[in-house]
Jmol script that loads the backbone (N, CA, C; Angstrom):
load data "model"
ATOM      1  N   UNK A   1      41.410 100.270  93.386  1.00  0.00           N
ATOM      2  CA  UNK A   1      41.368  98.969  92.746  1.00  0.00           C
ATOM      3  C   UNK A   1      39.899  98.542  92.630  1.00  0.00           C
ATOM      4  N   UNK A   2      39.445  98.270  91.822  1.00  0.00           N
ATOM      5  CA  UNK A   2      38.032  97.903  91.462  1.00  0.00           C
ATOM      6  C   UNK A   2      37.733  96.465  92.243  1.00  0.00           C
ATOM      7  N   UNK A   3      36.775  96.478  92.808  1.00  0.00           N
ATOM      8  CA  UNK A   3      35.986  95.102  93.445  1.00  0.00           C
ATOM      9  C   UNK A   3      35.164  94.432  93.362  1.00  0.00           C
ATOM     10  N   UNK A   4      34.637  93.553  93.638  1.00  0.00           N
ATOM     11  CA  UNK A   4      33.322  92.510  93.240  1.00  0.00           C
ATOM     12  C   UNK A   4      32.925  92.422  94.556  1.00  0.00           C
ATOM     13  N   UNK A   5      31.600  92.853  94.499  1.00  0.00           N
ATOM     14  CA  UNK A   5      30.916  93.052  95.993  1.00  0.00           C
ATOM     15  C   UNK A   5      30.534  91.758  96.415  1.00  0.00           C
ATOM     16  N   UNK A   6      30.413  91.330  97.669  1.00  0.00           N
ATOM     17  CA  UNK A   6      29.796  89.767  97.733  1.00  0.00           C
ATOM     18  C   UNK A   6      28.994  90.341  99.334  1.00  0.00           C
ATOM     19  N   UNK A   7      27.764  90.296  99.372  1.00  0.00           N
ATOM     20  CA  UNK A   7      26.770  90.415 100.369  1.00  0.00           C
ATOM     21  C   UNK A   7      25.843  89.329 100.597  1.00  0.00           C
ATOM     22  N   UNK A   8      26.031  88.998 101.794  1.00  0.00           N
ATOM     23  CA  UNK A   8      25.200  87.906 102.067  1.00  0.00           C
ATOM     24  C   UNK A   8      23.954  88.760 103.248  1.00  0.00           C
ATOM     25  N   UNK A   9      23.009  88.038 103.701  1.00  0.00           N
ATOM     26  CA  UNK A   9      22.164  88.400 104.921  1.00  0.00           C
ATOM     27  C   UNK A   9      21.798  87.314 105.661  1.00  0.00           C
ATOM     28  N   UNK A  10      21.933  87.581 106.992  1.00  0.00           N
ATOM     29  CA  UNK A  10      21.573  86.526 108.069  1.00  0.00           C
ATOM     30  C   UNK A  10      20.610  87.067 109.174  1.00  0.00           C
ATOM     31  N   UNK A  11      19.290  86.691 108.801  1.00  0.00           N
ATOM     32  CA  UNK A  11      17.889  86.991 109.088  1.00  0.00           C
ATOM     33  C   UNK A  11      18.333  86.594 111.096  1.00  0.00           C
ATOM     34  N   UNK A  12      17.391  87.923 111.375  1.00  0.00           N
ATOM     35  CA  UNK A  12      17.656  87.433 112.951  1.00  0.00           C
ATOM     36  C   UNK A  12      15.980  87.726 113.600  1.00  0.00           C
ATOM     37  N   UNK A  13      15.605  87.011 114.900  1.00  0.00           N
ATOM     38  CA  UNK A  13      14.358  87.362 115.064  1.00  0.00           C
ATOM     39  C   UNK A  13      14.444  87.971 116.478  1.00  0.00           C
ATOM     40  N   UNK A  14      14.948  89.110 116.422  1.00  0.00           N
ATOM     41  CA  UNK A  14      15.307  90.034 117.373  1.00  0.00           C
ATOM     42  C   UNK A  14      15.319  91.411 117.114  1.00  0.00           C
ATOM     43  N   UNK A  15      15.003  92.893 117.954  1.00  0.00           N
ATOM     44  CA  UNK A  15      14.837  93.547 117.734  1.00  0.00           C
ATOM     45  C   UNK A  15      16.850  94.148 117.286  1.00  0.00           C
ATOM     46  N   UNK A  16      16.199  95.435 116.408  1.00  0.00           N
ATOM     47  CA  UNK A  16      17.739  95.860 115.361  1.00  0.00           C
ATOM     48  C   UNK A  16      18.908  95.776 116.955  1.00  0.00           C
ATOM     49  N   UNK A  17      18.374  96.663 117.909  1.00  0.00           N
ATOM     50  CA  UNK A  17      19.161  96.797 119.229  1.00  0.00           C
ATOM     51  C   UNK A  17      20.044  96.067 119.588  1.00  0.00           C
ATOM     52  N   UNK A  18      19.422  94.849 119.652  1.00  0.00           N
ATOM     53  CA  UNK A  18      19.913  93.598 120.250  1.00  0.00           C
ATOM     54  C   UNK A  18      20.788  92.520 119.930  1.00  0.00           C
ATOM     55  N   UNK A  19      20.655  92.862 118.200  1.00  0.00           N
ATOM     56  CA  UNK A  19      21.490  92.962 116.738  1.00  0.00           C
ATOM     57  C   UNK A  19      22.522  93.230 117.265  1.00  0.00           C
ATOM     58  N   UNK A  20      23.019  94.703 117.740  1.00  0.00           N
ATOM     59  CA  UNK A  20      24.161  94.926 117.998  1.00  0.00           C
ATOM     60  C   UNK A  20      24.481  94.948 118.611  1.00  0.00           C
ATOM     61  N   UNK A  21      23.793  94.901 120.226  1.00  0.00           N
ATOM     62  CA  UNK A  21      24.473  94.017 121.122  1.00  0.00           C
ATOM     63  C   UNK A  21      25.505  92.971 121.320  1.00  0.00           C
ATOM     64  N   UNK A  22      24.767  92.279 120.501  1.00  0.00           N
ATOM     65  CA  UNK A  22      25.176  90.592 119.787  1.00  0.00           C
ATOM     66  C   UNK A  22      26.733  91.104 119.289  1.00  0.00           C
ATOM     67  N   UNK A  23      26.662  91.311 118.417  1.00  0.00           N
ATOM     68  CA  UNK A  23      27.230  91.581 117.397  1.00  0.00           C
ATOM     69  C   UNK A  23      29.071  92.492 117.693  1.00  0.00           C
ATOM     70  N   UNK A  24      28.748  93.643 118.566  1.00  0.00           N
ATOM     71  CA  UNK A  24      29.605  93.613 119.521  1.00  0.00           C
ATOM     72  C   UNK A  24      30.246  93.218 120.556  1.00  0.00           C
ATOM     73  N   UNK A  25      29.770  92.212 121.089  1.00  0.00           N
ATOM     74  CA  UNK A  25      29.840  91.550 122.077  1.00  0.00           C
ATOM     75  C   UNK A  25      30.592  89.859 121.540  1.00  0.00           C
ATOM     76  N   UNK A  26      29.916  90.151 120.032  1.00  0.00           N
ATOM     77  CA  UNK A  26      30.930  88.649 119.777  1.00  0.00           C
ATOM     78  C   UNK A  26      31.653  88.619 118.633  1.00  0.00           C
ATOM     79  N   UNK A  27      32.066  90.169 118.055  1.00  0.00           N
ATOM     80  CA  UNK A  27      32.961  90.309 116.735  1.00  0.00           C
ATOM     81  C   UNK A  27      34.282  89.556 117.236  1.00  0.00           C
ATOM     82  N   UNK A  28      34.722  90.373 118.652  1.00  0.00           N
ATOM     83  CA  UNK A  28      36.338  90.422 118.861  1.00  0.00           C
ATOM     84  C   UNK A  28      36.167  88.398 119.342  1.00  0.00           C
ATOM     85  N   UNK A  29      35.700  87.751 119.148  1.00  0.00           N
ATOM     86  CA  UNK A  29      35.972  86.086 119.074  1.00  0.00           C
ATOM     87  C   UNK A  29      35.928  85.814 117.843  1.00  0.00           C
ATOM     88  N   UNK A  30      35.154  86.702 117.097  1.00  0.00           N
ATOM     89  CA  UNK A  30      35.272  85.498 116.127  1.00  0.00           C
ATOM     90  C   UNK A  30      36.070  86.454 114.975  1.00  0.00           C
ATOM     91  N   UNK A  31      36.621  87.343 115.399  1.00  0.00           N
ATOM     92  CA  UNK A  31      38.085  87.887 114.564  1.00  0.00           C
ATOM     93  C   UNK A  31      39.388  86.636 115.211  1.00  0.00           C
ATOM     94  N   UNK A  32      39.259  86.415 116.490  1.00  0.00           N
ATOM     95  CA  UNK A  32      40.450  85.515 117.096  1.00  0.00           C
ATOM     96  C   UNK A  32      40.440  84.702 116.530  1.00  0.00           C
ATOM     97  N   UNK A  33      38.847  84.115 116.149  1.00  0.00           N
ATOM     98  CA  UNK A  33      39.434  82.535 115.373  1.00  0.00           C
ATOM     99  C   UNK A  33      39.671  82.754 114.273  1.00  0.00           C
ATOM    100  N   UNK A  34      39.240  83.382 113.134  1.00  0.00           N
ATOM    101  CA  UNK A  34      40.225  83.982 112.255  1.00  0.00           C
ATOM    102  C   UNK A  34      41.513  84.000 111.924  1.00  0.00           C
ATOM    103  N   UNK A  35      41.743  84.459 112.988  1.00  0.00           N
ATOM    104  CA  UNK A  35      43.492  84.741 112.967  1.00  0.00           C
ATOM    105  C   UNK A  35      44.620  83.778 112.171  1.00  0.00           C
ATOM    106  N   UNK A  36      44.184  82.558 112.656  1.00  0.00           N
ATOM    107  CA  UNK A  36      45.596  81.705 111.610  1.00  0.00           C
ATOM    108  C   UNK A  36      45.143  81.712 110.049  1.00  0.00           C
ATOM    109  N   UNK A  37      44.146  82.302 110.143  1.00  0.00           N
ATOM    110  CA  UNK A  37      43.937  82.507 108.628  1.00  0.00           C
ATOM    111  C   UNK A  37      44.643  83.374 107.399  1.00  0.00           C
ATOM    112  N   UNK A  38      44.210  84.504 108.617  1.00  0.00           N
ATOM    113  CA  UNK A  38      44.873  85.842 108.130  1.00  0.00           C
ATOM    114  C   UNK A  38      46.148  86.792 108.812  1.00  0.00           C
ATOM    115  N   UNK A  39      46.460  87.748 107.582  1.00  0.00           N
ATOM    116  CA  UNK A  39      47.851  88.483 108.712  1.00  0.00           C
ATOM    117  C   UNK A  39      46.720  89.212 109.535  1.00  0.00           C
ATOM    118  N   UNK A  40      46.132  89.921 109.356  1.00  0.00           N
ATOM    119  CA  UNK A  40      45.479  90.819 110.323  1.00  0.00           C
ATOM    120  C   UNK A  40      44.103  90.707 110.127  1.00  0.00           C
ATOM    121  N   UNK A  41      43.572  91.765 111.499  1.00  0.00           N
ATOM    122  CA  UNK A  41      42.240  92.157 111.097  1.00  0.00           C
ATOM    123  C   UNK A  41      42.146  93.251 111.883  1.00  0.00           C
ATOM    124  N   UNK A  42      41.370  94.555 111.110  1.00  0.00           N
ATOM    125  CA  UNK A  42      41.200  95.646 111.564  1.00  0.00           C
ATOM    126  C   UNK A  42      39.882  96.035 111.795  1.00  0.00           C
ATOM    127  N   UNK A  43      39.142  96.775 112.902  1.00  0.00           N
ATOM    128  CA  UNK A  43      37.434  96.536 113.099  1.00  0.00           C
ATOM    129  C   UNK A  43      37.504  98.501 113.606  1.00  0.00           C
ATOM    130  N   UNK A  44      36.191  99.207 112.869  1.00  0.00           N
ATOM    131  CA  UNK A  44      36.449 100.431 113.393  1.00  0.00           C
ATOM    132  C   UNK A  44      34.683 100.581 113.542  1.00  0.00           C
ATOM    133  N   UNK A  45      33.944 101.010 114.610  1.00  0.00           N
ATOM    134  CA  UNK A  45      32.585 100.933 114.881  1.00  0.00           C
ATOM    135  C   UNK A  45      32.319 102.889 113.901  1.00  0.00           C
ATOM    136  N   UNK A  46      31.348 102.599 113.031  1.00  0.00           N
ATOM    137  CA  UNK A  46      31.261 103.972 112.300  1.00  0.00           C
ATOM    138  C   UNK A  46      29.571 104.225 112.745  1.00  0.00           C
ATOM    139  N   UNK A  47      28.948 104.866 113.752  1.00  0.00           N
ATOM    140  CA  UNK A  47      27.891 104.010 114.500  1.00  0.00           C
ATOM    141  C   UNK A  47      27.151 103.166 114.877  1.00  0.00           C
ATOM    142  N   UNK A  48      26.433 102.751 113.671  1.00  0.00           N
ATOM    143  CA  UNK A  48      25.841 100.930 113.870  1.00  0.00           C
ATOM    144  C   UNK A  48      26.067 100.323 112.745  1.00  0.00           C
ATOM    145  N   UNK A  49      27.601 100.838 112.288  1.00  0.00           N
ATOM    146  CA  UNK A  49      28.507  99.846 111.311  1.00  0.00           C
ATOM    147  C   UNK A  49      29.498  99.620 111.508  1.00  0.00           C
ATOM    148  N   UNK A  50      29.738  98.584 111.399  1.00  0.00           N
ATOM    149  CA  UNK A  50      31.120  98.065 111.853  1.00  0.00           C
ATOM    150  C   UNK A  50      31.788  97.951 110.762  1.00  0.00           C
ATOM    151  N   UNK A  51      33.140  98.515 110.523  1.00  0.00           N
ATOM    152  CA  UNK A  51      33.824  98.180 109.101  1.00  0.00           C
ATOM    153  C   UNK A  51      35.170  97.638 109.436  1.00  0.00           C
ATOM    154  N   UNK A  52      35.561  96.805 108.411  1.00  0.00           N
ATOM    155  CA  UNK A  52      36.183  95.466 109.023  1.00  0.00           C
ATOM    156  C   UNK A  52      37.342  96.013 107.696  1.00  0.00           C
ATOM    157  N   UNK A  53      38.601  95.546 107.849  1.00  0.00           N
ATOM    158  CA  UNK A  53      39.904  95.857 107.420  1.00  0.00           C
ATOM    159  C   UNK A  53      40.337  94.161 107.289  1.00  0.00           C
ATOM    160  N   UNK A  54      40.620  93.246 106.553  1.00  0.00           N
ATOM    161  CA  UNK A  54      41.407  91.748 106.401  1.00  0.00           C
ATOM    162  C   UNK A  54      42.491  92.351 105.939  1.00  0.00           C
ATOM    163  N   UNK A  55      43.933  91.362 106.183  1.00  0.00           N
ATOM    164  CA  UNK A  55      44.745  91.310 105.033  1.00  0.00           C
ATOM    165  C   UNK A  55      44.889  89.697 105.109  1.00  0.00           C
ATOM    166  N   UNK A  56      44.992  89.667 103.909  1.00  0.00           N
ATOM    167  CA  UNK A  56      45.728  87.865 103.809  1.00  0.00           C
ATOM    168  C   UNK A  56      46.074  87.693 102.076  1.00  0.00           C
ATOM    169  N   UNK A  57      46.456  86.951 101.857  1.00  0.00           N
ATOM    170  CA  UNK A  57      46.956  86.599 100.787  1.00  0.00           C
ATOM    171  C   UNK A  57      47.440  87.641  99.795  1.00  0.00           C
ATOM    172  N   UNK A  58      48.311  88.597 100.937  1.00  0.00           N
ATOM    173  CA  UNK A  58      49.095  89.677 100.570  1.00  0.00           C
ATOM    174  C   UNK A  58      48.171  90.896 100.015  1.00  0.00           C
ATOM    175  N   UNK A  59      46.778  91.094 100.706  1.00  0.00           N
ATOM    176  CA  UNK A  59      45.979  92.117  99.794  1.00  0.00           C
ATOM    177  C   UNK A  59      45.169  92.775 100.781  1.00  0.00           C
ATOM    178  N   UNK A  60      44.263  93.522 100.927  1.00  0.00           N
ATOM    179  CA  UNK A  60      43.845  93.977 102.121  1.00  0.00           C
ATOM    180  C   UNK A  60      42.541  94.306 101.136  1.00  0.00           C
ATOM    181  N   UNK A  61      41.547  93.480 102.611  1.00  0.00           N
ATOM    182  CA  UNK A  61      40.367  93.000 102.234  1.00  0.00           C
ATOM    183  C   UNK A  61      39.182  93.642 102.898  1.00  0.00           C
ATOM    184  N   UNK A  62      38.635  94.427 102.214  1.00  0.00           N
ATOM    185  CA  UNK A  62      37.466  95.641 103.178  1.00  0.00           C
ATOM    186  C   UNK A  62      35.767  94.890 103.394  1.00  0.00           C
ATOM    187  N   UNK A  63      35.360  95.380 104.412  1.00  0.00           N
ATOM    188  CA  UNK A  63      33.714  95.272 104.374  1.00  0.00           C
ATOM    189  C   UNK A  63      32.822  95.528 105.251  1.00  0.00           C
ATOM    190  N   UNK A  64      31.564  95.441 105.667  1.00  0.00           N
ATOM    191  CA  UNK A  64      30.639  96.152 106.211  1.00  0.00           C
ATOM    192  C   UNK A  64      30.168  95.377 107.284  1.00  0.00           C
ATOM    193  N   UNK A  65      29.318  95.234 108.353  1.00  0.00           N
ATOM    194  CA  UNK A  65      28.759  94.403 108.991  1.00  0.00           C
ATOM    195  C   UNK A  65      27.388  95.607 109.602  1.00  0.00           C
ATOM    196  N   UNK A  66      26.400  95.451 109.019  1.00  0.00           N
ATOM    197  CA  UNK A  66      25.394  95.942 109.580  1.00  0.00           C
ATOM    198  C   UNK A  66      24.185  95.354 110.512  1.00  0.00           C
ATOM    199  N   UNK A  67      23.682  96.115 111.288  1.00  0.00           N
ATOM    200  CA  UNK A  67      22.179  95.081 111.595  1.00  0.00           C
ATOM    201  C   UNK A  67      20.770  95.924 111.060  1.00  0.00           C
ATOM    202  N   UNK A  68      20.030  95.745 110.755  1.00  0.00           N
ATOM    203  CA  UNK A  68      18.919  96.097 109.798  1.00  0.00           C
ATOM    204  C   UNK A  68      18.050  95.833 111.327  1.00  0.00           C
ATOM    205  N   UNK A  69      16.618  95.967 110.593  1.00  0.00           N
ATOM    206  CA  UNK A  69      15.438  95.446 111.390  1.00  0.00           C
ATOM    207  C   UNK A  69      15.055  93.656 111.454  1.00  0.00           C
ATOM    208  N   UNK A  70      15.640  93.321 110.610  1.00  0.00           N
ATOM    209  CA  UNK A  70      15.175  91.718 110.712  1.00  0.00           C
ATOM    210  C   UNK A  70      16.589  90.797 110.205  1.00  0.00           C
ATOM    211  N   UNK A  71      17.306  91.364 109.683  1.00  0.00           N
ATOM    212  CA  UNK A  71      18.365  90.712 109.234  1.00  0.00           C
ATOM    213  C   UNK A  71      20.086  91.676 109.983  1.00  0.00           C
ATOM    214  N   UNK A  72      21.157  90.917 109.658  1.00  0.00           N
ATOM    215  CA  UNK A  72      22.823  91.837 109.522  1.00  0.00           C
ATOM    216  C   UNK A  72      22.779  91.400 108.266  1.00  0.00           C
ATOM    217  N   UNK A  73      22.861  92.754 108.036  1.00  0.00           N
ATOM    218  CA  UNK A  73      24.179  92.387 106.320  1.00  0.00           C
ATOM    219  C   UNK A  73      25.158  92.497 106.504  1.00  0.00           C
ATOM    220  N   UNK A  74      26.372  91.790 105.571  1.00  0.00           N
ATOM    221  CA  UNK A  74      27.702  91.762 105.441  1.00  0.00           C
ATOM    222  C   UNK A  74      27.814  91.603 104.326  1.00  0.00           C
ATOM    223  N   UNK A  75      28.696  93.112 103.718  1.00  0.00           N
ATOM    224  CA  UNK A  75      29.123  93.229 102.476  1.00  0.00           C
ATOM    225  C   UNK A  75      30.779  93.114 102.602  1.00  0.00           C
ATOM    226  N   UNK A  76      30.936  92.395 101.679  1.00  0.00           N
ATOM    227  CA  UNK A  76      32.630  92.308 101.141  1.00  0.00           C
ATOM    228  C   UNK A  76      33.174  92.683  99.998  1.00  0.00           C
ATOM    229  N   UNK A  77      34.285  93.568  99.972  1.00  0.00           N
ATOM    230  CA  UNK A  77      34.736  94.104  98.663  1.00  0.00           C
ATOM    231  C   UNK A  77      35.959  93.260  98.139  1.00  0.00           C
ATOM    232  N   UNK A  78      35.688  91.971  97.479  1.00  0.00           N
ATOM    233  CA  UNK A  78      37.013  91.504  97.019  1.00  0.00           C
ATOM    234  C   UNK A  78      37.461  92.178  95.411  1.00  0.00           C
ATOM    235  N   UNK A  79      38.555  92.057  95.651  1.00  0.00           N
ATOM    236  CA  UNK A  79      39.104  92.800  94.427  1.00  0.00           C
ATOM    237  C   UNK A  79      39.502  91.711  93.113  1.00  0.00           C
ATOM    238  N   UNK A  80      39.074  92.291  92.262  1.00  0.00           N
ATOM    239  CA  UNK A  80      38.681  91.723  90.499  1.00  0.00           C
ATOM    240  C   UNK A  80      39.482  90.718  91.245  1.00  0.00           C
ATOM    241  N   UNK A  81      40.862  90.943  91.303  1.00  0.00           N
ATOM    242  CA  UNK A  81      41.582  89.309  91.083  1.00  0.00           C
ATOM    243  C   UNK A  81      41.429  88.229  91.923  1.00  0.00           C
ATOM    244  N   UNK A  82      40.530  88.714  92.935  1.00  0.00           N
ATOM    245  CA  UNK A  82      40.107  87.334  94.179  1.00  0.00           C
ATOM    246  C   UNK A  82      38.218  87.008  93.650  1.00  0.00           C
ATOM    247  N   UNK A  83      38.146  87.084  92.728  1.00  0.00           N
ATOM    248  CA  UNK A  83      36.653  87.161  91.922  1.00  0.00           C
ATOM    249  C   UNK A  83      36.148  85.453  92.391  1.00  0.00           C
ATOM    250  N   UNK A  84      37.539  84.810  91.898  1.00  0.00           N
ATOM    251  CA  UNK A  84      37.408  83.303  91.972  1.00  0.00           C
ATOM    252  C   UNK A  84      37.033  82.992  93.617  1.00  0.00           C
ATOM    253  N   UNK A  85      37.101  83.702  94.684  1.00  0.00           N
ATOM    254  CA  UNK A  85      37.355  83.364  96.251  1.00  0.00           C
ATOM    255  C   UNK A  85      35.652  83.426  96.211  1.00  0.00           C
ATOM    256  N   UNK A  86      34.973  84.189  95.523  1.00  0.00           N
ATOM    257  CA  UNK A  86      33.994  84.913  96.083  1.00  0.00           C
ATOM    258  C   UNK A  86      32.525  83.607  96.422  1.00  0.00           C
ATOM    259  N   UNK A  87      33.009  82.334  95.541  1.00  0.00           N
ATOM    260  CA  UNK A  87      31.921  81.516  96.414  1.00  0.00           C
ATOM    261  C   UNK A  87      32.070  80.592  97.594  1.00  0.00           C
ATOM    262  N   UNK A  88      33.594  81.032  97.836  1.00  0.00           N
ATOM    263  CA  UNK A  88      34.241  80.223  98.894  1.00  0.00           C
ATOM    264  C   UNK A  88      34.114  81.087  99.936  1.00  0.00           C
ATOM    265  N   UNK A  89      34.158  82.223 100.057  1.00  0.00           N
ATOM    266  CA  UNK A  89      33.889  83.604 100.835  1.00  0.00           C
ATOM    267  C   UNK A  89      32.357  83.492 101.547  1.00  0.00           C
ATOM    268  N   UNK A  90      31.865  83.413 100.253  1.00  0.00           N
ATOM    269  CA  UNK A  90      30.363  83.453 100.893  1.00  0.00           C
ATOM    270  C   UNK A  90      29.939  82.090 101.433  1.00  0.00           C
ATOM    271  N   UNK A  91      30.348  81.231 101.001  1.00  0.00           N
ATOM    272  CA  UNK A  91      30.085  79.591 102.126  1.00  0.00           C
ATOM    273  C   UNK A  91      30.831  79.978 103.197  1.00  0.00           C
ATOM    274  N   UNK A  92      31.989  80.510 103.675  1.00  0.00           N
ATOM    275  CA  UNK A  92      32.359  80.199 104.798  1.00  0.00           C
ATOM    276  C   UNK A  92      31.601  81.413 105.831  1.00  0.00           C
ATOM    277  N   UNK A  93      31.239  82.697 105.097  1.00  0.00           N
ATOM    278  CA  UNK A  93      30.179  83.932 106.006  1.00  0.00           C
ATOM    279  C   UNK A  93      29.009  83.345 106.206  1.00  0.00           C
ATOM    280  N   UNK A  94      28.454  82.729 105.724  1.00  0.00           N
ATOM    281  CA  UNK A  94      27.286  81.792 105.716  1.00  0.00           C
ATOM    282  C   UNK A  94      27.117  81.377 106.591  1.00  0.00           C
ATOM    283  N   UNK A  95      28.028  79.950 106.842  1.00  0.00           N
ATOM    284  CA  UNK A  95      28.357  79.121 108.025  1.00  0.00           C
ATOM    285  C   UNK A  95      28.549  79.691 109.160  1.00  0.00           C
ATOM    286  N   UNK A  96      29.617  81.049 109.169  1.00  0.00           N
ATOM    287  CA  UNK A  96      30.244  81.520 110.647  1.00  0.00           C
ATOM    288  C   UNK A  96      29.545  82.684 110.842  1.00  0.00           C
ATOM    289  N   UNK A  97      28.558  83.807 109.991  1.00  0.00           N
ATOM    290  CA  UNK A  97      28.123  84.629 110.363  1.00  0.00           C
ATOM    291  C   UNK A  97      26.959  84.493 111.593  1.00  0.00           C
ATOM    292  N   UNK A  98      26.780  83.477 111.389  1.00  0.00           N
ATOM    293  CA  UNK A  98      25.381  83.404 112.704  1.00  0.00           C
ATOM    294  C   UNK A  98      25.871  83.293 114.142  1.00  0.00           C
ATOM    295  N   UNK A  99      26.877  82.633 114.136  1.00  0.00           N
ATOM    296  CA  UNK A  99      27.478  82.898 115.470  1.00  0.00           C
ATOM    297  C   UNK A  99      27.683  84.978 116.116  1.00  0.00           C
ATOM    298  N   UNK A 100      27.582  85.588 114.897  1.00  0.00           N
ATOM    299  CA  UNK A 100      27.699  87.005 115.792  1.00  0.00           C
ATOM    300  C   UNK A 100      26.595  87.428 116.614  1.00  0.00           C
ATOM    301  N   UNK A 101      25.700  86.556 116.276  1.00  0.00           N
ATOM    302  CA  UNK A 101      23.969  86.846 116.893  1.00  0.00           C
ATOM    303  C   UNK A 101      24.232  85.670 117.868  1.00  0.00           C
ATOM    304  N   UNK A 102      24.855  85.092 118.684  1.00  0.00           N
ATOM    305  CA  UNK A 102      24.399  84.015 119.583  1.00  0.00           C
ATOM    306  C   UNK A 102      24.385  84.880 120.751  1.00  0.00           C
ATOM    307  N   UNK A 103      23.595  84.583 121.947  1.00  0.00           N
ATOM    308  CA  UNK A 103      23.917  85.039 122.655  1.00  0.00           C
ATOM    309  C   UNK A 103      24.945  85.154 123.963  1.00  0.00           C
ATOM    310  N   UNK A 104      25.488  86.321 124.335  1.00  0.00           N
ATOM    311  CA  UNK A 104      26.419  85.936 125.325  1.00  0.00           C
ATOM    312  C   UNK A 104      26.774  85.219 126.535  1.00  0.00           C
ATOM    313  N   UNK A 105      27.490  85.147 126.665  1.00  0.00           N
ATOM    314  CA  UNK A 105      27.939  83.379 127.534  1.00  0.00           C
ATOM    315  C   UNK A 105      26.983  83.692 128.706  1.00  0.00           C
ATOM    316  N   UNK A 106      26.904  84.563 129.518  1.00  0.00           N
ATOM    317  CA  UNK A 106      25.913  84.705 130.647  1.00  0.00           C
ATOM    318  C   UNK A 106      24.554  84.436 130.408  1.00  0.00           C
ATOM    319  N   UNK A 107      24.189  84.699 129.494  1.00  0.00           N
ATOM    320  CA  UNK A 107      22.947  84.846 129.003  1.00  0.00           C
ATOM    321  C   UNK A 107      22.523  83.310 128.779  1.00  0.00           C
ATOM    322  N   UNK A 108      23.407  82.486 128.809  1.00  0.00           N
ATOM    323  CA  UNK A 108      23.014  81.353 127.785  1.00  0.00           C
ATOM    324  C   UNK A 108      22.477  80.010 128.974  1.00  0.00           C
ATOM    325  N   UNK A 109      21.643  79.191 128.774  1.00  0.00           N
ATOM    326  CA  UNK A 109      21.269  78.077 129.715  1.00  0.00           C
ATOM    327  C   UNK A 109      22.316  77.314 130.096  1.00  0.00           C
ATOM    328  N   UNK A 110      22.730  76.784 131.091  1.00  0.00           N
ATOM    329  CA  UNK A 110      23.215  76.017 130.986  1.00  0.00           C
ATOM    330  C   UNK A 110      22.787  74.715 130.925  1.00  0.00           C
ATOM    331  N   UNK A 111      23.481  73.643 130.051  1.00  0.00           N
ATOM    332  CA  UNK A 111      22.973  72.082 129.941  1.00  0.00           C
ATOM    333  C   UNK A 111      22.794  71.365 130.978  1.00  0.00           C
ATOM    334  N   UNK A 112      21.639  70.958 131.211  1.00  0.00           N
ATOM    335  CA  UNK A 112      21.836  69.682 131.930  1.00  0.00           C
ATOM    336  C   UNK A 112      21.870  68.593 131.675  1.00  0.00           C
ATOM    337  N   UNK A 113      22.694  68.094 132.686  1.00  0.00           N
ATOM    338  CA  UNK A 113      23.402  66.609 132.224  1.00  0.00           C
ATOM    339  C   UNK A 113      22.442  65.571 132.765  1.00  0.00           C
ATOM    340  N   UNK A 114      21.920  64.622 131.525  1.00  0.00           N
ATOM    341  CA  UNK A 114      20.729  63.803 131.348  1.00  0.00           C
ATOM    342  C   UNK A 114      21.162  62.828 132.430  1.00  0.00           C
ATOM    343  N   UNK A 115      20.127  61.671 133.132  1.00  0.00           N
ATOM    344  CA  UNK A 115      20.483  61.120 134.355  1.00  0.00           C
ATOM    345  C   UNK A 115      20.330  59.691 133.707  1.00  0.00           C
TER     346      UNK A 115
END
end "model"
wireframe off; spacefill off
backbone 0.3
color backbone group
């Protein structure tokens, strides 16, 4: 079935490594929140690509998640007839892709509570 590619990039200032650290460490959350979205989601690591399987709106939805040297790309293959999704697609990867680079919960400061 022919597709309309939609790739966005989300610049990171971290070495590529650490990229995927990230990135593995916080796919399988933010596939969970996903979930009432979609029927499924399928994730298969092809060495330092992650390729991602959707289905939802009865169609099954492919794409890439890479980390580069300064940026992840994420390419999506929607198909001709979801052409119309494709700027709603890319606002919502936009918004939620940066969370795959946060760092993990240990890692992170905790707040202190102002007096």
């Amino acid at each position: 079935m022919p597709t309309t590619p939609l790739t966005i990039t989300v610049p990171h200032g971290m070495t590529r490594a650490e990229a995927l650290v990230r990135i593995r460490s916080n796919f399988d959350k933010a596939a969970e929140q996903a979930k009432p979205y979609v029927t499924s989601i399928e994730d298969q690591w092809e060495g330092d690509v992650l390729n991602v399987k959707v289905a939802a709106l009865g169609r099954d939805f492919t794409g890439r998640v890479e980390a580069l040297e300064d940026a992840v790309k994420i390419e999506v293959d929607l198909p001709h007839m979801f052409g119309w999704l494709k700027g709603r697609v890319r606002k919502v990867l936009t918004r939620h892709a940066p969370r795959l680079l946060e760092a993990p919960e240990a890692a992170r400061r905790p707040r202190r509570a102002r007096a």
